[in-house]
C-alpha positions in Angstrom: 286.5 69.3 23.6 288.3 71.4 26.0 289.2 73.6 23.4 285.3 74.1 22.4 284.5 74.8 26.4 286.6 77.1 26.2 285.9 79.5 23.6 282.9 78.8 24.4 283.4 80.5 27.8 285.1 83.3 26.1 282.4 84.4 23.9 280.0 84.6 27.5 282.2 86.8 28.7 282.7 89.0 26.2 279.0 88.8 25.7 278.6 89.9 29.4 281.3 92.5 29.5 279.4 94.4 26.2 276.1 94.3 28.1 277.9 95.9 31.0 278.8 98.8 29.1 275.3 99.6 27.3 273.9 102.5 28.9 271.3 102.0 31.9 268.0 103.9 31.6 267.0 106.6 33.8 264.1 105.9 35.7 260.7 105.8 34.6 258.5 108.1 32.6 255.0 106.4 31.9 253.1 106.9 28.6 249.7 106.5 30.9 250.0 110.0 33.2 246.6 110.9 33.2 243.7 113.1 35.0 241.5 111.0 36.9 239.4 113.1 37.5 238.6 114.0 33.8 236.3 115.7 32.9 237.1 118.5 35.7 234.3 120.9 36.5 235.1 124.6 37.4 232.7 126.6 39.0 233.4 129.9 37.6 234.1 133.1 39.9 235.0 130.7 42.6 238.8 129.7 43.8 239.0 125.8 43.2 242.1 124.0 43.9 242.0 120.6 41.1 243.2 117.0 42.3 247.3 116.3 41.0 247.8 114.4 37.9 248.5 110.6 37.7 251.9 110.0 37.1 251.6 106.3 37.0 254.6 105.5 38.8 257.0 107.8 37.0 259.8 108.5 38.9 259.9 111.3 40.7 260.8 114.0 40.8 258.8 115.0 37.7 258.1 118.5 36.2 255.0 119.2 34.7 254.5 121.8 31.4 251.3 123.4 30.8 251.6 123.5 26.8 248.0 125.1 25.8 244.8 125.0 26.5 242.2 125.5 23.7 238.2 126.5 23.9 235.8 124.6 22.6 236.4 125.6 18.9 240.0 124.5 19.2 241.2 127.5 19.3 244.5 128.4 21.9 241.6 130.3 24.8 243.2 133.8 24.3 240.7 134.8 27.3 242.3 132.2 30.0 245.6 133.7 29.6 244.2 137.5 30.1 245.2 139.6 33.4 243.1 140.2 35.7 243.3 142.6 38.8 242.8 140.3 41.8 243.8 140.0 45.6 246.6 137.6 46.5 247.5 136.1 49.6 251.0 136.9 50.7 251.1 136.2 54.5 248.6 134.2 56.9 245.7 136.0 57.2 244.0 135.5 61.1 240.0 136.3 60.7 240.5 135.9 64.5 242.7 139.0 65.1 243.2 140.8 61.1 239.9 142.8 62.5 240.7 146.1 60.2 241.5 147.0 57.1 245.1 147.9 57.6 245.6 144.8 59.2 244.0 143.0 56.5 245.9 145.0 53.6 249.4 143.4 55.4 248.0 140.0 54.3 247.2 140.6 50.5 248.3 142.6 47.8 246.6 143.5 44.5 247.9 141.3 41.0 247.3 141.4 37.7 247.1 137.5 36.4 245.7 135.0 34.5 242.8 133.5 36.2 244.5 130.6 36.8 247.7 129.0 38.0 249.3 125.7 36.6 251.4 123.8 39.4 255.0 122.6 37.9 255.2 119.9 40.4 251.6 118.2 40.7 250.2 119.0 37.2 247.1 120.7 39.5 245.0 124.1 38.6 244.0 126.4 41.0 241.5 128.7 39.9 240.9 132.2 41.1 237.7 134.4 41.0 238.8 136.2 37.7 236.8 133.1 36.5 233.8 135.5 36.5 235.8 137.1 33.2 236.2 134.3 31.4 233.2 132.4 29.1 231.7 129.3 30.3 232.4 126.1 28.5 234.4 123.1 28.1 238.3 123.5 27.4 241.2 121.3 26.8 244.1 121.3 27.5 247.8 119.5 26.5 251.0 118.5 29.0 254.5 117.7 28.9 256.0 115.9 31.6 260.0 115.5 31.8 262.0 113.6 34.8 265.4 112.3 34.2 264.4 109.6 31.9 263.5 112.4 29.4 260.3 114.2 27.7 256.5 113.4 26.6 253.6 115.2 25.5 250.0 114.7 25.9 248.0 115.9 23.6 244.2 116.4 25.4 245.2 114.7 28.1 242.4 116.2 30.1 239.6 118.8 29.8 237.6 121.2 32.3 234.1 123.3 32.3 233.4 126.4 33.4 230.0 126.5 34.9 228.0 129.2 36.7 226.9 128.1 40.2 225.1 129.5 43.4 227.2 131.8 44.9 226.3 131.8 48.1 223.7 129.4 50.2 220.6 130.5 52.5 220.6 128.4 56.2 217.7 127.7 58.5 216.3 130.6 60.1 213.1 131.8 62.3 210.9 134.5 63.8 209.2 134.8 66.9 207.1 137.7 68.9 207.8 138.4 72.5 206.0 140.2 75.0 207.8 143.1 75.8 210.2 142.8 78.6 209.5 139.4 79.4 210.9 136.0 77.9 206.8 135.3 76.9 206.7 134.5 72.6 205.0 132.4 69.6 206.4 131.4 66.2 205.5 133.5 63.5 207.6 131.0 61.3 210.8 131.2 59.4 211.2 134.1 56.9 211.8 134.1 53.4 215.1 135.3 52.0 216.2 136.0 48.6 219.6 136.6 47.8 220.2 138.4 44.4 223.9 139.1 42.5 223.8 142.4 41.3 227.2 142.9 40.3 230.5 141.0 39.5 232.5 144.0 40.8 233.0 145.1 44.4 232.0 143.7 47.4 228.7 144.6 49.3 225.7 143.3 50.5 222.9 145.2 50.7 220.4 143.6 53.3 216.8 144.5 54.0 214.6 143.5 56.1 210.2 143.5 55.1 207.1 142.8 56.4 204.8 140.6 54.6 203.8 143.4 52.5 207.0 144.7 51.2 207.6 147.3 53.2 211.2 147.7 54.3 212.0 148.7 58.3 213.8 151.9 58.8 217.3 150.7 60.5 218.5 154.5 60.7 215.3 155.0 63.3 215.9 152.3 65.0 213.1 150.3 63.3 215.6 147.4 63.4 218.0 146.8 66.8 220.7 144.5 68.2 218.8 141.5 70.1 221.2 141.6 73.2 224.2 140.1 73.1 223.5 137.7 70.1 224.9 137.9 67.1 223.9 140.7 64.4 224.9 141.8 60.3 227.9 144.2 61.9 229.3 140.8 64.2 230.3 139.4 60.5 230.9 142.6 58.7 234.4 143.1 60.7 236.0 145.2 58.5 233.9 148.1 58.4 230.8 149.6 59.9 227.1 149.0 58.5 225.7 152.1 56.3 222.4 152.4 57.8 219.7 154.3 55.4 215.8 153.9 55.6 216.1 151.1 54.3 219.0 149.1 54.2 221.8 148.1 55.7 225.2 147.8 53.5 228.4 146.1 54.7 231.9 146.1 52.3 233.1 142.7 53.6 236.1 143.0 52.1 237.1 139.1 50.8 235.4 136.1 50.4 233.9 133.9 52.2 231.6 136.2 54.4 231.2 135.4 57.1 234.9 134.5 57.6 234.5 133.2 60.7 231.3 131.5 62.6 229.9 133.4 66.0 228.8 131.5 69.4 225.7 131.5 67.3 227.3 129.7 64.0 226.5 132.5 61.2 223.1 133.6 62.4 221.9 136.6 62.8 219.3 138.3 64.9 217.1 141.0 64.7 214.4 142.8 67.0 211.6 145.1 65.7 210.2 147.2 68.5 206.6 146.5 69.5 205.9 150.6 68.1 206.9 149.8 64.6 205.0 146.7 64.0 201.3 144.9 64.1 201.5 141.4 64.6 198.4 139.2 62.6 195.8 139.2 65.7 196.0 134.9 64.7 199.2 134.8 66.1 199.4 136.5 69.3 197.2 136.3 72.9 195.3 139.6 71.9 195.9 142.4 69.8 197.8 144.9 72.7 200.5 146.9 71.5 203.1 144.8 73.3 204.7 142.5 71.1 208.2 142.7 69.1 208.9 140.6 66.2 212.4 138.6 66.3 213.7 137.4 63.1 216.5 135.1 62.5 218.4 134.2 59.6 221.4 133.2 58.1 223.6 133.0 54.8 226.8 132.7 52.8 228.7 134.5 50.5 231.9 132.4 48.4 232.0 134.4 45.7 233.3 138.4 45.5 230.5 141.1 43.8 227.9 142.5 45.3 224.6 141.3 46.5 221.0 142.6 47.4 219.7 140.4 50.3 216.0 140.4 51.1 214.3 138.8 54.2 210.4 138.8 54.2 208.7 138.2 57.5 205.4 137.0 57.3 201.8 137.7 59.5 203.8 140.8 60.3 202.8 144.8 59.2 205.6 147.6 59.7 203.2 150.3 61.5 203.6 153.2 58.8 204.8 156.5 60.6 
């Protein structure tokens, strides 16, 4: 019996001392890493930053493989891995003190990349504005993700969509006449504006402003001055003056979003038409004397770089013809 016990004993340990020497895995590597937020939508000619992958507890640290991404035939998408000239950011750009060009020019630096990055260490995309290049649609899109347990691939682990949006948004706005040199006025009610893309390339706006006719004011005579100390198009166009013709106003802001920065006044801006240039609807005002100016206000907001035509329609007002 003792005999028995003790072979018995021996065998356990033997038992336990081969078990000791089997190799111990290496962390964790799930067969679950996913994309929660799958499908991903990309709005195209914008910069969009996409949530990490999943790693579902693997251990970190894990590296993550972009493998391919294909187009909606299947296809590897030959135009997603195209160059691009775009701006980069290599320093911390201050809207509050980068005022000029030169200063601005310190801060970026032209590149010619894909219109996307892949992120090694979170599995995100950040997509530039080189998007604008690239067709809309849904694409997928395959992984590998290796930590020190080892290597797997997924296959369509996720997909994304290219979709046009608005490139820019229209706030509240107003108009009123005042009684020249006094604080006297009426609403003449909010103007229309229309924003229009014209262009993918460069990066104006072209803004005019028109009575309720059509007729565009003349902001190289003056038809269309600074209200005071309030803010105007050139307090958001920091990088370079406004080119003023008969009928327009032009800015080259330079880099996305415009305005960079909010005023005292948030992103209005305000206009006054000198009583000379304009007729107010005899409806709207005390009498029909040739003493009121008309004061728009409007606002807007550009996120994605081209060029735009901007037009803001004030209405029961007529631009005296000279």
């Amino acid at each position: 019996m003792k005999k028995s016990f003790k072979v018995a004993v021996c065998i356990l340990l033997i038992i336990a001392a081969v078990s000791s020497c089997k190799k111990v895995e290496q962390g964790f590597l799930s067969s679950q890493i996913r994309y929660v937020d799958n499908p991903i939508k990309i709005t195209r000619g914008q910069i969009v930053q996409t949530a990490a992958v999943n790693g579902d507890g693997s251990s970190a640290p894990v590296i993550y493989t972009l493998l391919d991404i294909r187009d909606s035939t299947h296809h590897h998408a030959d135009s997603l891995y195209k160059n691009f000239e775009r701006y980069e950011w290599i320093g911390q750009f201050d809207a509050n003190t980068d005022t000029t060009v030169e200063l601005l020019n310190k801060k970026r630096a032209k590149k010619n990349t894909p219109p996307f990055e892949f992120n090694e260490h979170t599995g995100a995309f950040t997509f530039y504005g080189t998007t604008t290049k690239v067709p809309l649609g849904t694409y997928e899109f395959d992984i590998k993700a290796t930590n020190q347990n080892g290597s797997k691939v997924f296959n369509n682990v996720a997909t994304f969509t290219l979709v046009d949006g608005v490139p820019y948004q229209i706030g509240a706005g107003g108009c009123a006449w005042f009684i020249d040199g006094t604080t006297t006025s009426g609403d003449l009610g909010a103007p229309d504006v229309w924003i229009e893309k014209t262009s993918d390339e460069g990066t104006d706006i072209t803004l005019k402003i028109v009575d309720q006719n059509n007729n565009p004011f003349n902001p190289a005579a003056n038809e269309i001055i600074r209200r005071g100390d309030r803010s105007d198009f050139q307090t958001y166009a920091q990088f370079h003056p406004l080119v003023k013709t008969d009928s327009t106003m032009t800015c080259n802001y330079e880099t996305t979003p415009f305005p960079l920065k909010q005023s005292q006044y948030g992103y209005l801006i305000y206009y006054r038409i000198p009583s000379q240039f304009v007729n107010v609807d005899p409806a709207f005002t005390p009498d029909t004397k040739k003493i009121y100016s008309v004061n728009p206000r409007f606002q807007f907001n550009i996120y994605q770089e081209g060029s735009y035509s901007v037009t803001v329609k004030m209405k029961h007002v007529t631009r005296v013809m000279p």
